[in-house]
N, CA, C and O atoms as a GROMACS GRO file, in nm:
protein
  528
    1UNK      N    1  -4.737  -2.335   4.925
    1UNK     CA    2  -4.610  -2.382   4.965
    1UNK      C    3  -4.510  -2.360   4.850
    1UNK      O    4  -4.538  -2.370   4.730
    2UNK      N    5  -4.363  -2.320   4.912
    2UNK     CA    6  -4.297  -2.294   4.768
    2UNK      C    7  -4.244  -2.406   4.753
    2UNK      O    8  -4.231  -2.493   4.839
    3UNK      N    9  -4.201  -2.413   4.615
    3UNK     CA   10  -4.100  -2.542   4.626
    3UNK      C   11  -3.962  -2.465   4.576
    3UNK      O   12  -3.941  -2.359   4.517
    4UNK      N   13  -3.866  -2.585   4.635
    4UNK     CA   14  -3.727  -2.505   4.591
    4UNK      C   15  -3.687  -2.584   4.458
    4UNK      O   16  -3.704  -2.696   4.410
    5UNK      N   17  -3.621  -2.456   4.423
    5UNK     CA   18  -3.555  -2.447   4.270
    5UNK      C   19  -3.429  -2.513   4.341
    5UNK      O   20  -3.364  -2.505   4.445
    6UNK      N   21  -3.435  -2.599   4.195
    6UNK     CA   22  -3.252  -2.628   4.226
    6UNK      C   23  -3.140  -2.588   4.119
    6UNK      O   24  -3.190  -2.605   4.007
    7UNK      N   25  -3.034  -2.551   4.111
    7UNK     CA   26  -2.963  -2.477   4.031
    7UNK      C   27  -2.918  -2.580   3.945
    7UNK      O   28  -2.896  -2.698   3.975
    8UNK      N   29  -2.909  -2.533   3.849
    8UNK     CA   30  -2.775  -2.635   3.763
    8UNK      C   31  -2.605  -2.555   3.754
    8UNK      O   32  -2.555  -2.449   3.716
    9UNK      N   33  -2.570  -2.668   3.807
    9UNK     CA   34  -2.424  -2.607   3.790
    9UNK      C   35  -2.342  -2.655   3.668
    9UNK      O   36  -2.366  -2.757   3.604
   10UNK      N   37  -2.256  -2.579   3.647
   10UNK     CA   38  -2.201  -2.574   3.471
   10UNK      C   39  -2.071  -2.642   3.540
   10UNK      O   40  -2.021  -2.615   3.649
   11UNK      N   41  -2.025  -2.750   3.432
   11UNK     CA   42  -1.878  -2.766   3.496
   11UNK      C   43  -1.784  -2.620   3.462
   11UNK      O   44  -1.806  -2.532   3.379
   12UNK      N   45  -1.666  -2.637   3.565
   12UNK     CA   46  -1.560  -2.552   3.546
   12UNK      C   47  -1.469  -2.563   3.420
   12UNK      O   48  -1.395  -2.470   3.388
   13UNK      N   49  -1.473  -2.642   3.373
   13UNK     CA   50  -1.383  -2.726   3.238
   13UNK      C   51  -1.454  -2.675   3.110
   13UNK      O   52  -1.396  -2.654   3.004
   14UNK      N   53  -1.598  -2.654   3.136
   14UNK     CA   54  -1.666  -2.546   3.037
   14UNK      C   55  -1.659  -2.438   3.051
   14UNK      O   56  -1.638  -2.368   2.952
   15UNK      N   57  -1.671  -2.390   3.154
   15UNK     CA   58  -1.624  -2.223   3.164
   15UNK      C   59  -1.507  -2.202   3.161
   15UNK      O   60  -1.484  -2.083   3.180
   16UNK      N   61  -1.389  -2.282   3.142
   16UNK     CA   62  -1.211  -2.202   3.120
   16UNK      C   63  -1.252  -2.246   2.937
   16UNK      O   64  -1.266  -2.161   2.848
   17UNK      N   65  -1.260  -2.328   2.927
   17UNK     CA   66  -1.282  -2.327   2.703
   17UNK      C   67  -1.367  -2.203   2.705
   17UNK      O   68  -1.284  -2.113   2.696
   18UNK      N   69  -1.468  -2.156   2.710
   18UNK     CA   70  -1.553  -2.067   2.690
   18UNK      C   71  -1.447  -1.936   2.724
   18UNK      O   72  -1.427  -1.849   2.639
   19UNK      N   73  -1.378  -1.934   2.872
   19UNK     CA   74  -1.308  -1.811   2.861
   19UNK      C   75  -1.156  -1.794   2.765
   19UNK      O   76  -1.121  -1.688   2.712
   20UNK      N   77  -1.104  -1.883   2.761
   20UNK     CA   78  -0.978  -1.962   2.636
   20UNK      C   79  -1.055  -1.895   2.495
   20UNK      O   80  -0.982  -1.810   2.444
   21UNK      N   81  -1.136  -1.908   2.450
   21UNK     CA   82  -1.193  -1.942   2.364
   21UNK      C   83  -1.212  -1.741   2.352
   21UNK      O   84  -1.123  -1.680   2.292
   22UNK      N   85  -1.316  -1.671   2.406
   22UNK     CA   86  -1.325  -1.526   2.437
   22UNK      C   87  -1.189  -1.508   2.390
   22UNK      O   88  -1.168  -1.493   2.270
   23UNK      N   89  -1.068  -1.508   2.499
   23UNK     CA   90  -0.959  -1.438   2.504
   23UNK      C   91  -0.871  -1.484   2.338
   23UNK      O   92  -0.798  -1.398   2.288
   24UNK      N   93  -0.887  -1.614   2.271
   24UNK     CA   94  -0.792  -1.611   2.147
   24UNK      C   95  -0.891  -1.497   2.050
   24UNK      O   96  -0.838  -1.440   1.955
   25UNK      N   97  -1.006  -1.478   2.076
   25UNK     CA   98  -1.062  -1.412   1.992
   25UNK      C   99  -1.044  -1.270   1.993
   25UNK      O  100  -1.050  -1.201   1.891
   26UNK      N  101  -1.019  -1.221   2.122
   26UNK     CA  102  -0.985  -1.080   2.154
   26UNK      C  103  -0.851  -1.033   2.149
   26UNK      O  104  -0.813  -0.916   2.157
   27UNK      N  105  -0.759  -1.170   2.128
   27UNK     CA  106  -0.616  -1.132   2.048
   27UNK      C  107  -0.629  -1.122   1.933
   27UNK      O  108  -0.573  -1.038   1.863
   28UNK      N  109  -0.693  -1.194   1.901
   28UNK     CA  110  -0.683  -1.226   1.745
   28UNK      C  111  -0.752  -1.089   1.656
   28UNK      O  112  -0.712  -1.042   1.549
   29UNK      N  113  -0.838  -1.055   1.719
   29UNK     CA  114  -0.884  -0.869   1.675
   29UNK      C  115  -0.796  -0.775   1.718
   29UNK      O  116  -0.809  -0.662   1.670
   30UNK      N  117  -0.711  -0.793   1.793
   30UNK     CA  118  -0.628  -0.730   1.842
   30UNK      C  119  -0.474  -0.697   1.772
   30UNK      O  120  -0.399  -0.600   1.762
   31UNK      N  121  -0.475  -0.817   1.739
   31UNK     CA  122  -0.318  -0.805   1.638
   31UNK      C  123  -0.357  -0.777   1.483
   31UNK      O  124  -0.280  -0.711   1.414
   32UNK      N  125  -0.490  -0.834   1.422
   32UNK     CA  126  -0.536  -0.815   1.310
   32UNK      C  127  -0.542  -0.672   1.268
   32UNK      O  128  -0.492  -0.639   1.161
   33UNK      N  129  -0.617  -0.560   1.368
   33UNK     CA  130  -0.586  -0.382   1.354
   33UNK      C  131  -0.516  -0.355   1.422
   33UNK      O  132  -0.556  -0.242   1.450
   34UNK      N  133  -0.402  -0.376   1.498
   34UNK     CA  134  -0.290  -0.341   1.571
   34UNK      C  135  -0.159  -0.295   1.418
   34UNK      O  136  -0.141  -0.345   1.307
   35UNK      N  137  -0.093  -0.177   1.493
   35UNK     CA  138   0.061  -0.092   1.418
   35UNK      C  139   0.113  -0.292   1.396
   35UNK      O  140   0.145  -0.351   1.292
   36UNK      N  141   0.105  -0.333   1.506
   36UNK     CA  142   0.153  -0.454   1.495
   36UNK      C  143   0.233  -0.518   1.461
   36UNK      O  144   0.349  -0.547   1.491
   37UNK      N  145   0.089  -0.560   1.325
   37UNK     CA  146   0.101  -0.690   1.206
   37UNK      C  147   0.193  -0.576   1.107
   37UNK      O  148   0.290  -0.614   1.041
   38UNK      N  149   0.155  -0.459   1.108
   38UNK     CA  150   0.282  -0.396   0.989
   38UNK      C  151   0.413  -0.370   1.049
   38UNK      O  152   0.493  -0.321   0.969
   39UNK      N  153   0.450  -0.387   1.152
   39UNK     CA  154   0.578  -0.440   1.196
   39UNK      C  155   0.629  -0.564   1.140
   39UNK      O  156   0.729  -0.586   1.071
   40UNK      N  157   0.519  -0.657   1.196
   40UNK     CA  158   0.574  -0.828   1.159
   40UNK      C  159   0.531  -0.842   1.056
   40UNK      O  160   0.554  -0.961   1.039
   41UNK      N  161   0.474  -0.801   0.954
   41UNK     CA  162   0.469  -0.818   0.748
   41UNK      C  163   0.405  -0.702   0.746
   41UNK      O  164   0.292  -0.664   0.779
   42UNK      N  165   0.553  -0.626   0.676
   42UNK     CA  166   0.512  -0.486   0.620
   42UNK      C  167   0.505  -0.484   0.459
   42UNK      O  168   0.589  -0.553   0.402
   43UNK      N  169   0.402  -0.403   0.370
   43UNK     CA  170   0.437  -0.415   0.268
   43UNK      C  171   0.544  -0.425   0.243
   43UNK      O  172   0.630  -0.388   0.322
   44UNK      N  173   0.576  -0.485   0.108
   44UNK     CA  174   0.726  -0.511   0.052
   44UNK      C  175   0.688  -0.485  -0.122
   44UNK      O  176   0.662  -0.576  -0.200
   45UNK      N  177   0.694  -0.355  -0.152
   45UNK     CA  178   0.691  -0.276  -0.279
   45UNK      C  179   0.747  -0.341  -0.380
   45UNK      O  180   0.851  -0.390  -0.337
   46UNK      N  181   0.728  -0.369  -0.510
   46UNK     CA  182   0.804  -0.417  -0.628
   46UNK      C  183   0.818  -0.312  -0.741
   46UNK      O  184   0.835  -0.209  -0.676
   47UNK      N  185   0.820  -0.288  -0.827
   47UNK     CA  186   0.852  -0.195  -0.948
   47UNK      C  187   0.844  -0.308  -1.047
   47UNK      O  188   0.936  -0.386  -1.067
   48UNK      N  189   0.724  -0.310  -1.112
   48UNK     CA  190   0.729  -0.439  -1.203
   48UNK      C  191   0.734  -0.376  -1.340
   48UNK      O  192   0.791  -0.449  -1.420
   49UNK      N  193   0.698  -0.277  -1.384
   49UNK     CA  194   0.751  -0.234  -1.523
   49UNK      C  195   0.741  -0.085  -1.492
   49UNK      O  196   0.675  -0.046  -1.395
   50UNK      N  197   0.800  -0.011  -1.565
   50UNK     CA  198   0.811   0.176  -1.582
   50UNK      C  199   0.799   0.197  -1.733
   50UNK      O  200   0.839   0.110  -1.811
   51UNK      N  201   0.754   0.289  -1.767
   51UNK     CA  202   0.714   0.328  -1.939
   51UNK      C  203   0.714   0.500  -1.928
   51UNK      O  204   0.624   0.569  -1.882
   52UNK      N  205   0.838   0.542  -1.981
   52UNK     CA  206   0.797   0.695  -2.027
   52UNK      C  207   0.779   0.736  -2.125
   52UNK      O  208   0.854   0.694  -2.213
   53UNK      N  209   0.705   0.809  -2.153
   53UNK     CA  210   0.682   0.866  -2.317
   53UNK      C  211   0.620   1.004  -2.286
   53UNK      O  212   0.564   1.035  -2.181
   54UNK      N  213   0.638   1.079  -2.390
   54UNK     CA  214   0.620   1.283  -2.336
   54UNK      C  215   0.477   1.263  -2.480
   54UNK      O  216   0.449   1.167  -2.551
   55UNK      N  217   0.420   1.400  -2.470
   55UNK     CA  218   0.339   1.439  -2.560
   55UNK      C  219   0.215   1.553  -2.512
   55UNK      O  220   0.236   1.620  -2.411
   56UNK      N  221   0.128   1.565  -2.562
   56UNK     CA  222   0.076   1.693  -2.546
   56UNK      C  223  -0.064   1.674  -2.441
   56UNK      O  224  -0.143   1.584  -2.470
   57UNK      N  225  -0.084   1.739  -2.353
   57UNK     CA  226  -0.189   1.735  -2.268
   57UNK      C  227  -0.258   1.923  -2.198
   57UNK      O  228  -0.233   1.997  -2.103
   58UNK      N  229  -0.358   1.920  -2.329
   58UNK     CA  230  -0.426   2.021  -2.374
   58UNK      C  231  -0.314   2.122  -2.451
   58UNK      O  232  -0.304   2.087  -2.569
   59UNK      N  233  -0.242   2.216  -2.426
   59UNK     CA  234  -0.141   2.313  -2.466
   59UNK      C  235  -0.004   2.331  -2.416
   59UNK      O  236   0.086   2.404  -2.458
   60UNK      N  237  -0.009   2.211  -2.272
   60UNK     CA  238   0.131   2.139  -2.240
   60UNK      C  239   0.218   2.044  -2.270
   60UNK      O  240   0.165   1.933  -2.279
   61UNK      N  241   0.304   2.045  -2.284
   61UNK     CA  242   0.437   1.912  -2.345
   61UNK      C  243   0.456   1.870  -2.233
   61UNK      O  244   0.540   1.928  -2.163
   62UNK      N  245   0.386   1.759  -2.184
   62UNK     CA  246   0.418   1.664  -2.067
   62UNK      C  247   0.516   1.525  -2.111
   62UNK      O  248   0.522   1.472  -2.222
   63UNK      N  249   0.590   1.484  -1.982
   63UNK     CA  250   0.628   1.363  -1.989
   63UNK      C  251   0.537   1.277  -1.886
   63UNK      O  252   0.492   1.324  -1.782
   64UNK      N  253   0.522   1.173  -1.921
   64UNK     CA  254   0.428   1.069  -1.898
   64UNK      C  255   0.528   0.944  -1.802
   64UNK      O  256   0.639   0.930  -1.855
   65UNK      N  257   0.511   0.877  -1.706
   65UNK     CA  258   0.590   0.812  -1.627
   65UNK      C  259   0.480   0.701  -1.585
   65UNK      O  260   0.392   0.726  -1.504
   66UNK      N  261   0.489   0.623  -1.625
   66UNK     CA  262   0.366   0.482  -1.593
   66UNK      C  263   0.391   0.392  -1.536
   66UNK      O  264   0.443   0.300  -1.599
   67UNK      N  265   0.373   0.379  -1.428
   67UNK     CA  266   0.462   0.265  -1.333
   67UNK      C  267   0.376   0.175  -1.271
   67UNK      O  268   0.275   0.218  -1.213
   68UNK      N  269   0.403   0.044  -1.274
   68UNK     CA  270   0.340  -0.038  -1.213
   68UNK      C  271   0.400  -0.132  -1.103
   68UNK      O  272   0.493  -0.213  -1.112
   69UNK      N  273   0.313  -0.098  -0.989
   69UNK     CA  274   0.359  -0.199  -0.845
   69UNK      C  275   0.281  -0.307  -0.815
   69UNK      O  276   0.177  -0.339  -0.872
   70UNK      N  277   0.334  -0.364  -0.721
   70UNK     CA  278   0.308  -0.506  -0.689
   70UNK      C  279   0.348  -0.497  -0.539
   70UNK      O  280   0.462  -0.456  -0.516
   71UNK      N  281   0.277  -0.526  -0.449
   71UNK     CA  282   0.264  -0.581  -0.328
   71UNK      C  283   0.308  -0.755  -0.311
   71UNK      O  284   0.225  -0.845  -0.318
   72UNK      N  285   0.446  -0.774  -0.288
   72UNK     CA  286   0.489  -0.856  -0.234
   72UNK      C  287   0.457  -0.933  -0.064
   72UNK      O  288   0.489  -1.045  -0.024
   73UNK      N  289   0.380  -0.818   0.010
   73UNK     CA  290   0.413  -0.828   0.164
   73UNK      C  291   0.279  -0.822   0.186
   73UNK      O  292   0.194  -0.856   0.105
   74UNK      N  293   0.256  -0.772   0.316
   74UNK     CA  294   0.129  -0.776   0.436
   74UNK      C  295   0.062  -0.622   0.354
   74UNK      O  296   0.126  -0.553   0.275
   75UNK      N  297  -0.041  -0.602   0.386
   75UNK     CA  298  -0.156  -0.492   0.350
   75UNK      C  299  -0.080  -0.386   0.392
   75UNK      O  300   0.014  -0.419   0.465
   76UNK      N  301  -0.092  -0.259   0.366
   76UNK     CA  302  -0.048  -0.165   0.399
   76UNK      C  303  -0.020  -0.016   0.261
   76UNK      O  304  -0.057  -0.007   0.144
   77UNK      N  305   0.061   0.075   0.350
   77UNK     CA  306   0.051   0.201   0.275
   77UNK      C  307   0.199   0.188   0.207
   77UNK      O  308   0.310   0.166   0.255
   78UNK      N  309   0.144   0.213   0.058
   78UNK     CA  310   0.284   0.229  -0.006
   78UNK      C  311   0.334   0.371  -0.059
   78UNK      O  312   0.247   0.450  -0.098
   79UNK      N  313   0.442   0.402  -0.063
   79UNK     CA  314   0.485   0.538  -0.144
   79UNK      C  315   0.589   0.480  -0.274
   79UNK      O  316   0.684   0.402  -0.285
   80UNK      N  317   0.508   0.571  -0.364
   80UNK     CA  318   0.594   0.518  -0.527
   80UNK      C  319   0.629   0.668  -0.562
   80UNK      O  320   0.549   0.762  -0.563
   81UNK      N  321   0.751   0.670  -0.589
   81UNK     CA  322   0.849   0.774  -0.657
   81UNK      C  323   0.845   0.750  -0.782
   81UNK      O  324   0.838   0.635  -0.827
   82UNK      N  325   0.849   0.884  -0.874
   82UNK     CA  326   0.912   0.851  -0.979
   82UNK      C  327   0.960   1.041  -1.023
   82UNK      O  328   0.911   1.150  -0.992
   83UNK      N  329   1.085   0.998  -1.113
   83UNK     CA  330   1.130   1.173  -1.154
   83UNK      C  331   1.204   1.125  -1.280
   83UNK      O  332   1.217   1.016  -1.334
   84UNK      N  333   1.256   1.281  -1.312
   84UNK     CA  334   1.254   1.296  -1.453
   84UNK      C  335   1.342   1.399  -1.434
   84UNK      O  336   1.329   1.491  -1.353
   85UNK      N  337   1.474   1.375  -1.548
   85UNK     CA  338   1.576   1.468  -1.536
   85UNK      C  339   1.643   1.476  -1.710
   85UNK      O  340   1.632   1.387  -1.794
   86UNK      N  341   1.694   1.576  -1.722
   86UNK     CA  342   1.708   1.616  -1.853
   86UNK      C  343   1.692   1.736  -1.906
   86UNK      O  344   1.599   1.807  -1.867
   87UNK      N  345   1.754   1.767  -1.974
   87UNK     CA  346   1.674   1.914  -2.065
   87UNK      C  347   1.705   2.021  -1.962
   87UNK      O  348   1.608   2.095  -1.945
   88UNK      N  349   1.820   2.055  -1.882
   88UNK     CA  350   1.788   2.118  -1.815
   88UNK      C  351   1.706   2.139  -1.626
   88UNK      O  352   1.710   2.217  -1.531
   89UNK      N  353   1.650   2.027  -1.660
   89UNK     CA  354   1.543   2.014  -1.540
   89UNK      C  355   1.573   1.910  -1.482
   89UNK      O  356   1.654   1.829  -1.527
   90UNK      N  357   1.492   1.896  -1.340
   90UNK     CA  358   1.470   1.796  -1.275
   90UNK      C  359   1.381   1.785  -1.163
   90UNK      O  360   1.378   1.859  -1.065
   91UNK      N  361   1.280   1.647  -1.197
   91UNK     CA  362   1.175   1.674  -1.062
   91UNK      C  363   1.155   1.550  -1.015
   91UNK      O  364   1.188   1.451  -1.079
   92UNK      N  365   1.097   1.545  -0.891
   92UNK     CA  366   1.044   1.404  -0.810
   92UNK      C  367   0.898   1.469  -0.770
   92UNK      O  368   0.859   1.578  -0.731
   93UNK      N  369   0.820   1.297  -0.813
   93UNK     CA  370   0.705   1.323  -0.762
   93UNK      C  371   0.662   1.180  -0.663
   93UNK      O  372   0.736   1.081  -0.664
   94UNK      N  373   0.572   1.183  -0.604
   94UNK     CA  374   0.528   1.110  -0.500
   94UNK      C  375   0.399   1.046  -0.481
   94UNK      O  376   0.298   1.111  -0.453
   95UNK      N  377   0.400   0.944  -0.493
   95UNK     CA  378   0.200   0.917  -0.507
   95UNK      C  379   0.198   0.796  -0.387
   95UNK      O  380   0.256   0.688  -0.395
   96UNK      N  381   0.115   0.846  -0.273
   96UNK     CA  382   0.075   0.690  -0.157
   96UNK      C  383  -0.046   0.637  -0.179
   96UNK      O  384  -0.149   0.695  -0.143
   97UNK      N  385  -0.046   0.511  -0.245
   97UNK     CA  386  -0.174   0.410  -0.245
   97UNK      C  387  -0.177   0.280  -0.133
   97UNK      O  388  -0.079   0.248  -0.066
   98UNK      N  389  -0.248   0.245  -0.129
   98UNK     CA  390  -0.268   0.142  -0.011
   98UNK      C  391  -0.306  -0.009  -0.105
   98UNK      O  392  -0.396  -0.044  -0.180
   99UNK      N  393  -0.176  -0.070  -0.048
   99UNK     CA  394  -0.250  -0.203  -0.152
   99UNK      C  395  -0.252  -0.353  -0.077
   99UNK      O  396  -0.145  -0.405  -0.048
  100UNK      N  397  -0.310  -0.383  -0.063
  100UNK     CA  398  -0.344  -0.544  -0.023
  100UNK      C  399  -0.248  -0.659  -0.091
  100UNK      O  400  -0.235  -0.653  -0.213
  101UNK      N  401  -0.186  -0.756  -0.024
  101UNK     CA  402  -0.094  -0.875  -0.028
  101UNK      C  403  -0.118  -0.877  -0.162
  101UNK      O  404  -0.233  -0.856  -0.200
  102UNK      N  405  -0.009  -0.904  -0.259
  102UNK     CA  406  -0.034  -0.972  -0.442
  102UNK      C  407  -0.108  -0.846  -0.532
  102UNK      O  408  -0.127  -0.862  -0.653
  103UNK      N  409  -0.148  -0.722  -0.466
  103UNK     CA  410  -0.223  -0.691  -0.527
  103UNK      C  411  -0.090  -0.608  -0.593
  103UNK      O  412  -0.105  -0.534  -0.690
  104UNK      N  413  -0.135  -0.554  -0.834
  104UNK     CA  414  -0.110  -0.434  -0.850
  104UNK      C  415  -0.126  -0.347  -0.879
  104UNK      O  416  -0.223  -0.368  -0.953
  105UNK      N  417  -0.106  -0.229  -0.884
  105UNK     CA  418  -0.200  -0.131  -0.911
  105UNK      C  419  -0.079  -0.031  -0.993
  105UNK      O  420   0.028   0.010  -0.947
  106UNK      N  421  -0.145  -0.007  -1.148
  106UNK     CA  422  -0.078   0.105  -1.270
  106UNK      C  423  -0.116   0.224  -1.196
  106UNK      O  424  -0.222   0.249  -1.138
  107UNK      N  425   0.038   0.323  -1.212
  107UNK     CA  426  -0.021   0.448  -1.123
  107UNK      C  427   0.018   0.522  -1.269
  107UNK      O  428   0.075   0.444  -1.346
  108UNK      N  429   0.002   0.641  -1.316
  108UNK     CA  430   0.079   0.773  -1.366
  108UNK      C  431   0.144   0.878  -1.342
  108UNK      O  432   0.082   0.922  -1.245
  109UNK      N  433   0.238   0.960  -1.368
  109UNK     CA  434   0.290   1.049  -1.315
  109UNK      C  435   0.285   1.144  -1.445
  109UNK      O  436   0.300   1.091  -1.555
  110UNK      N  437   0.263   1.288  -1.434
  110UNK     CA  438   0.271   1.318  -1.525
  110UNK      C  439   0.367   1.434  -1.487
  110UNK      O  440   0.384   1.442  -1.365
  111UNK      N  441   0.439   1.531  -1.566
  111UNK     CA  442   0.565   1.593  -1.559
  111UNK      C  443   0.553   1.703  -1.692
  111UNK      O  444   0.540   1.679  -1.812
  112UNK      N  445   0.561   1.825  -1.622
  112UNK     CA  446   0.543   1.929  -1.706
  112UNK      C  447   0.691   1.979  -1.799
  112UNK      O  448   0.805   1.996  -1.755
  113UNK      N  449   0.665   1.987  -1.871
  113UNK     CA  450   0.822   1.976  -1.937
  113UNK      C  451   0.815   2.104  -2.111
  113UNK      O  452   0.720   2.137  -2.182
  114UNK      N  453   0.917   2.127  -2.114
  114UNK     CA  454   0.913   2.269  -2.231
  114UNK      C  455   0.943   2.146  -2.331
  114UNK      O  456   1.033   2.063  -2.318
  115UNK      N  457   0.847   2.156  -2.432
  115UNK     CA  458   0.841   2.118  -2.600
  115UNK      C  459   1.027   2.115  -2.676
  115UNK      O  460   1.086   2.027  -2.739
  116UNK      N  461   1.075   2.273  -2.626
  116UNK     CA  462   1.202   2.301  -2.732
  116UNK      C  463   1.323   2.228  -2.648
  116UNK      O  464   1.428   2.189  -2.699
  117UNK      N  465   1.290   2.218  -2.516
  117UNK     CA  466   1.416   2.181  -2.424
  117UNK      C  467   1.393   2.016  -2.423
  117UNK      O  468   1.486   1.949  -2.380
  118UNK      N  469   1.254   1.937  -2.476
  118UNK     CA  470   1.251   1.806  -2.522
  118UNK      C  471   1.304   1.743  -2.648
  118UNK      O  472   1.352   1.634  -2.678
  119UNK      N  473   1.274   1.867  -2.716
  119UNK     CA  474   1.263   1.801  -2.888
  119UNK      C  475   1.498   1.801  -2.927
  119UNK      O  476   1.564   1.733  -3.006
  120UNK      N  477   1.540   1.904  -2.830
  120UNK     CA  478   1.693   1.888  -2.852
  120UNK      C  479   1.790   1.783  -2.756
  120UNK      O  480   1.901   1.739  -2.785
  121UNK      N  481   1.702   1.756  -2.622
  121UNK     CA  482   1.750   1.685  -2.560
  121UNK      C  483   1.721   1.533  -2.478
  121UNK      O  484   1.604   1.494  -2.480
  122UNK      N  485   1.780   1.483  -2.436
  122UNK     CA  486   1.684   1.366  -2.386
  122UNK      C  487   1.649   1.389  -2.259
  122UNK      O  488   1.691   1.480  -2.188
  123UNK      N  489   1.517   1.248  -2.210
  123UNK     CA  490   1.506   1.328  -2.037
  123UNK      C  491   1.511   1.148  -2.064
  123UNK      O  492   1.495   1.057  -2.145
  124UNK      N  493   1.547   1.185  -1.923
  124UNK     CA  494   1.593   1.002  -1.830
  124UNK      C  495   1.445   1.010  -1.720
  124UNK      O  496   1.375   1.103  -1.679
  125UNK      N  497   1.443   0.900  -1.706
  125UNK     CA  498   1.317   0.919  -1.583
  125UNK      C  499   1.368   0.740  -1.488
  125UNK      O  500   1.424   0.645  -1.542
  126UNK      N  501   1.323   0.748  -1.337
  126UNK     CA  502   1.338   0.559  -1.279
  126UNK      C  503   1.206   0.634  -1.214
  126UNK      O  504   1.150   0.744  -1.213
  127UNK      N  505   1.193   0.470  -1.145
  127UNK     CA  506   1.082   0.450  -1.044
  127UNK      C  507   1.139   0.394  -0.924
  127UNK      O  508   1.235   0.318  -0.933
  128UNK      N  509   1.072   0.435  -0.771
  128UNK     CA  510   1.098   0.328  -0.669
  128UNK      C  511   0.930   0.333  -0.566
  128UNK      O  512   0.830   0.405  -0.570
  129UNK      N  513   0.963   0.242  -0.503
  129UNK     CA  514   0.795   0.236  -0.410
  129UNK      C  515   0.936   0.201  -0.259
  129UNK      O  516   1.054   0.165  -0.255
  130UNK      N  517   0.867   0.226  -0.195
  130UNK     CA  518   0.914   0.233   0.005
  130UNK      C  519   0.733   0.170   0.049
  130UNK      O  520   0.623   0.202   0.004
  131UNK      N  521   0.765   0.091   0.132
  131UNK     CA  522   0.668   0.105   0.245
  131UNK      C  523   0.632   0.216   0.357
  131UNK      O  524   0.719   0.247   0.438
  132UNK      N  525   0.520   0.267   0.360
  132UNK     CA  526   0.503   0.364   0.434
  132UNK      C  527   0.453   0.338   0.602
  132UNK      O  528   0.436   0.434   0.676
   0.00000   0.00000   0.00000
């Protein structure tokens, strides 16, 4: 003889938390790698010190451009400028690092430059960072 099974039924008040509960979690992964969150806190670049100084690197007269950033904002891709004008010349260079909230990170730039067109004249150099 069989006997009958009897079911257990789940309240409904547990299954909407359980589905509540699913769905904040599947936003919440959702806006975390979503273009998004770098809409609503995009990095926000700082320029916390710049240092140039020229000198020799192997049989070249380089100028040297040392810049250090700081992440003010949300995670993301930064672009840091820096150039060098003088002597004749002038260049921009470009470096994209990726830096995390507070974080900073010393970059270098280095800049190929003639010895005789240094030693008579001066070179100027700035820095800037953009969010990318």
């Amino acid at each position: 003889m069989m006997e009958k099974v009897e079911r257990k039924k789940i309240p409904i008040k547990w299954v909407a938390v359980g589905v509540v509960i699913g769905m904040v979690i599947i936003a919440s992964l959702i806006l975390l790698y979503s273009p998004l969150l770098r809409i609503i806190n995009p990095p926000k670049p700082e320029i916390t010190s710049t240092y140039g100084h020229d000198g020799f690197q192997g049989l070249n007269y380089v100028c040297y451009v040392e810049v250090t950033v700081r992440n003010n904002g949300g995670d993301g891709w930064i672009k840091v400028f820096a150039e060098i004008s003088g002597a004749g010349k002038y260049e921009k260079q470009e470096q994209r690092v990726y830096q995390k909230n507070g974080e900073s990170k010393d970059l270098t730039f280095v800049f190929d430059i003639s010895f005789w067109g240094a030693l008579f004249s001066s070179m100027t150099y700035r820095a800037w960072a953009v969010a990318d």
